[in-house]
C-alpha positions as CSV (number, residue, x, y, z in Angstrom):
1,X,95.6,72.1,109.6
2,X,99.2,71.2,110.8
3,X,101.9,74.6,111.5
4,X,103.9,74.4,109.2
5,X,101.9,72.5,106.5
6,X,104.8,71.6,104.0
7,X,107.6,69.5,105.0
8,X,110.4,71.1,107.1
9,X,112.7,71.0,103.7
10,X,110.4,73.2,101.4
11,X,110.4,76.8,101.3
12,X,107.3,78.5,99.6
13,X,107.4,82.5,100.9
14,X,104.8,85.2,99.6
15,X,102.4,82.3,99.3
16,X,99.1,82.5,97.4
17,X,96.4,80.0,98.4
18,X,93.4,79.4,95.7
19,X,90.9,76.9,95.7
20,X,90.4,75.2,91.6
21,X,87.7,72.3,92.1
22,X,88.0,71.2,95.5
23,X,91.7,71.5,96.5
24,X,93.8,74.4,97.9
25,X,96.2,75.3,95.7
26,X,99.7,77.3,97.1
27,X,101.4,79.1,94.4
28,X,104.4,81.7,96.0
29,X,108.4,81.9,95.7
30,X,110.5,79.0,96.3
31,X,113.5,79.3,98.7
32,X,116.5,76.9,97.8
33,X,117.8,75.7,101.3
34,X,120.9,76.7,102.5
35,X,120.8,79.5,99.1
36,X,122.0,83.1,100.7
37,X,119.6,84.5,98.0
38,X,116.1,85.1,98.5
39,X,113.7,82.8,96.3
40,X,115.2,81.4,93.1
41,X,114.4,80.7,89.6
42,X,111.6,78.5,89.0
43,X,108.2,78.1,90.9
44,X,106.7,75.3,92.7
45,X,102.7,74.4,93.3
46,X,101.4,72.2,96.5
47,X,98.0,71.5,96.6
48,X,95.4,69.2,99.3
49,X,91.8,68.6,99.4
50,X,89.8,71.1,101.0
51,X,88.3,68.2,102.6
52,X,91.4,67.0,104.2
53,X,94.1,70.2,104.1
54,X,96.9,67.8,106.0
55,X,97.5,66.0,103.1
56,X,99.6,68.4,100.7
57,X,101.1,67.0,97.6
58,X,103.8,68.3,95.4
59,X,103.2,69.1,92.1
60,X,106.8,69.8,91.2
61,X,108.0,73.4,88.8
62,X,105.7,74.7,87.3
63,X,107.3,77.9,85.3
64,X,111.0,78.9,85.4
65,X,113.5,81.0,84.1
66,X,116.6,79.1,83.8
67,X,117.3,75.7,82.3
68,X,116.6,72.8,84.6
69,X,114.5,69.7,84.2
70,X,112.2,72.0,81.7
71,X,113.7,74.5,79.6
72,X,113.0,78.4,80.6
73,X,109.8,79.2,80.0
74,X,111.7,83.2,79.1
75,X,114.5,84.3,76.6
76,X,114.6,87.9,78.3
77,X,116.1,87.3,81.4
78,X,117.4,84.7,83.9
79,X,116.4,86.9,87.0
80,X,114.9,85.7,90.3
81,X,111.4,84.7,90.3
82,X,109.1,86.2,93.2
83,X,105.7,86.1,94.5
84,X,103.4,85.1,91.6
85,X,99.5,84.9,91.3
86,X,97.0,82.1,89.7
87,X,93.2,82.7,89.0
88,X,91.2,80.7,86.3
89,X,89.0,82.7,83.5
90,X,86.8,80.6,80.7
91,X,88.1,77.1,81.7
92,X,92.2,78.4,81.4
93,X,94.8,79.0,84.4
94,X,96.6,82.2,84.5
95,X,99.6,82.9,86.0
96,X,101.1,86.2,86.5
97,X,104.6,86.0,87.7
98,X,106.9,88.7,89.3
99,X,110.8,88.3,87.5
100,X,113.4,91.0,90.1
101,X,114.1,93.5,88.0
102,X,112.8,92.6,84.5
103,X,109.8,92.2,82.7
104,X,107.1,90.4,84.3
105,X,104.6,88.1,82.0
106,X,101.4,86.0,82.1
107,X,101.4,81.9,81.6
108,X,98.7,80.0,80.8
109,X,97.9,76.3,81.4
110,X,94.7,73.5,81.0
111,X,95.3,72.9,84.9
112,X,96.0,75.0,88.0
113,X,99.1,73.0,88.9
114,X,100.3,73.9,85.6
115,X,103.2,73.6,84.2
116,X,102.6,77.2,82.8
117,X,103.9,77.8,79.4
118,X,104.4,81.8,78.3
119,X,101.5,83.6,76.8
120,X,103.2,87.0,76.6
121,X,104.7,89.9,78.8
122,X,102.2,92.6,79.9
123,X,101.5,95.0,77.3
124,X,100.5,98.6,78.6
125,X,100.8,102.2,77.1
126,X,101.5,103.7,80.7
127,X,103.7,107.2,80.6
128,X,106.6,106.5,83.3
129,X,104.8,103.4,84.8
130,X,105.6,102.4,88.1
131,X,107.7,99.8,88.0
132,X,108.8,99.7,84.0
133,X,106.7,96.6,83.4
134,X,107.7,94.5,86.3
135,X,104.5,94.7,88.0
136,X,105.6,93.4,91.0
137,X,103.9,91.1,93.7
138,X,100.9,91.1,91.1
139,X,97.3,89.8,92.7
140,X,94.8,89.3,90.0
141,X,91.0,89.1,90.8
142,X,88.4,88.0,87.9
143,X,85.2,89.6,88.8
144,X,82.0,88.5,88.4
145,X,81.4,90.1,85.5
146,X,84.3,88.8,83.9
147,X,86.4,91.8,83.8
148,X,89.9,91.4,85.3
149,X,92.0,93.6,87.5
150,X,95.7,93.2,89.0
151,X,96.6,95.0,91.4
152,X,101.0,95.5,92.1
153,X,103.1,97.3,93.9
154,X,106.3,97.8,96.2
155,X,106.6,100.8,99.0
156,X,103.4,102.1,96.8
157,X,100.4,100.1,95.1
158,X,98.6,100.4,91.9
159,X,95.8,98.9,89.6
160,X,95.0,98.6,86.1
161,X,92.0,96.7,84.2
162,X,93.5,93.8,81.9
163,X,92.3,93.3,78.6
164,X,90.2,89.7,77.6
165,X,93.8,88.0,76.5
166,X,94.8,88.5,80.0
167,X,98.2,90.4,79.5
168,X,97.1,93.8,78.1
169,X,96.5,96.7,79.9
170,X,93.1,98.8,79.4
171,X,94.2,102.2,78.1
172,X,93.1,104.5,80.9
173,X,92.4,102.1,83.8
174,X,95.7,102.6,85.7
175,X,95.8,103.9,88.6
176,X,98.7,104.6,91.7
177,X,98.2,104.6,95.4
178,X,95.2,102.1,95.0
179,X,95.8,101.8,98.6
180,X,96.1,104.8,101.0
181,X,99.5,105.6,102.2
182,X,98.0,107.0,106.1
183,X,100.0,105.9,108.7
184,X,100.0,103.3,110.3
185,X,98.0,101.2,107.3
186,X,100.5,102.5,104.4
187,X,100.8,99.6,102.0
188,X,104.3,98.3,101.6
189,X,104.1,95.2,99.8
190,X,102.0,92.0,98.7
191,X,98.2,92.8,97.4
192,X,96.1,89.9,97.4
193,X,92.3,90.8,96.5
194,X,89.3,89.0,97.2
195,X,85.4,89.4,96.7
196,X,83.2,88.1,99.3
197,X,79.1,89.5,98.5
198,X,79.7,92.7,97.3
199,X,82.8,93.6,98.8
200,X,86.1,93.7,97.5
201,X,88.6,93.1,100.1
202,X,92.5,93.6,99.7
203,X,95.3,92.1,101.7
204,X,98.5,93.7,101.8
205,X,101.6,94.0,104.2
206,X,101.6,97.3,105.4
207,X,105.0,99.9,106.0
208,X,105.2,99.0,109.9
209,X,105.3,95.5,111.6
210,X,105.2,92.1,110.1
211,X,101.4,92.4,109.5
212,X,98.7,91.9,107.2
213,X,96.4,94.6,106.6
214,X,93.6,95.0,105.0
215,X,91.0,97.5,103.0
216,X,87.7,97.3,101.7
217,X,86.0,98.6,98.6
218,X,82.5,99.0,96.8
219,X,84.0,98.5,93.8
220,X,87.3,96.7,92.7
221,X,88.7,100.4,91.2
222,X,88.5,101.6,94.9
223,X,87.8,103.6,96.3
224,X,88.8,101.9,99.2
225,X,88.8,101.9,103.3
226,X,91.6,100.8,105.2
227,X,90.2,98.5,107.8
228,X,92.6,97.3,110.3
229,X,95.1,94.0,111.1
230,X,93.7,90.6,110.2
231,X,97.4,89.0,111.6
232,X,100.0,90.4,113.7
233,X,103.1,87.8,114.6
234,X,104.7,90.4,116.7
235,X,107.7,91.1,115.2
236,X,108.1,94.6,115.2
């Protein structure tokens, strides 16, 4: 694969790669060019064959909130968009989208390009949650038994089990510091979980350095094992 992979004029930060039916899909913020803010108010999707992952195609917005060539797909808040996630359940795409400093909600679409049109916000009966329902930098993993986790966090991570209709928390399944804060492993940002056999792996960036981490689990509640550095670009 080509470094970069998107043309020199696109921006996609925080980006989340699935693979839906033979192609990679990249689903992450979107940086305006020459903005001075981070990210901006709609999300974009690229996608190429698996068997051919030079050839990335643009699939155009595919959830915002502000007016543009769609309407908002919220009437809450006009807030920055950041880091979302996309996983497919029963034939639907899901996608669970970060909004700075406002609610964050679930979108649901017949194809993983989207466009993503609102299901709902999260819905959770959590006593002084985290985050106040922002559930920031969310990475959702469908398990093979069809239950569904996402997993959240900022300077501090935590988990919850979501309910069938994909929005709703489980009463009782939350859970903080998902992650171990030891030095020098301490999650900071970004989960991203994965099952590979029977292990449950989760990719974060961690306090120190511009790494990724990662931890390991029997079990996608935890507990879980901080493992080591898959990347580290050196910039310390």
């Amino acid at each position: 694969m080509a470094n970069p992979y998107l043309p020199r004029w696109e921006y996609i930060p925080d980006g989340e790669p699935r693979v839906f039916g033979g192609r990679i899909y990249v689903y992450g913020s979107h940086d305006r060019a020459g903005s001075i803010d981070f990210c901006d108010n709609k999300l974009k999707v690229w996608s190429a064959p698996l068997s051919d992952p030079n050839k990335w195609v643009c699939h155009g917005d595919c959830f915002r909130t502000i007016d543009g060539e769609t309407p908002a797909d919220v009437d809450w808040t006009d807030n920055l968009l950041f880091a979302p996630d996309v996983v497919e359940k029963d034939g639907k795409y899901y996608l669970y989208a970060y909004i700075v400093g406002a609610k964050g909600c679930v979108g649901v679409s017949d194809r993983p390009e989207g466009p993503f049109k609102l299901l709902s916000k999260y819905k959770y009966d959590i006593p002084d949650h985290y985050d106040d329902g922002t559930f920031i930098d969310p990475g959702v993993l469908v398990n093979d038994d069809g239950r569904v986790y996402i997993y959240c966090g900022y300077q501090g991570s935590y988990m919850a089990e979501l309910k069938p209709n994909m929005y709703e928390v489980v009463d009782g399944s939350y859970k903080l510091d998902i992650i171990p804060t030891d030095e020098p492993h301490r999650f900071f940002e970004a989960c991203s979980p994965r099952k590979i056999g029977g292990t449950y792996y989760l990719i974060y960036s961690p306090q120190t350095g511009s790494r990724l981490d990662y931890a390991t689990s029997d079990s996608p509640t935890g507990p879980v094992t901080c493992r080591g550095t898959i990347n580290d670009n050196g910039m310390d």
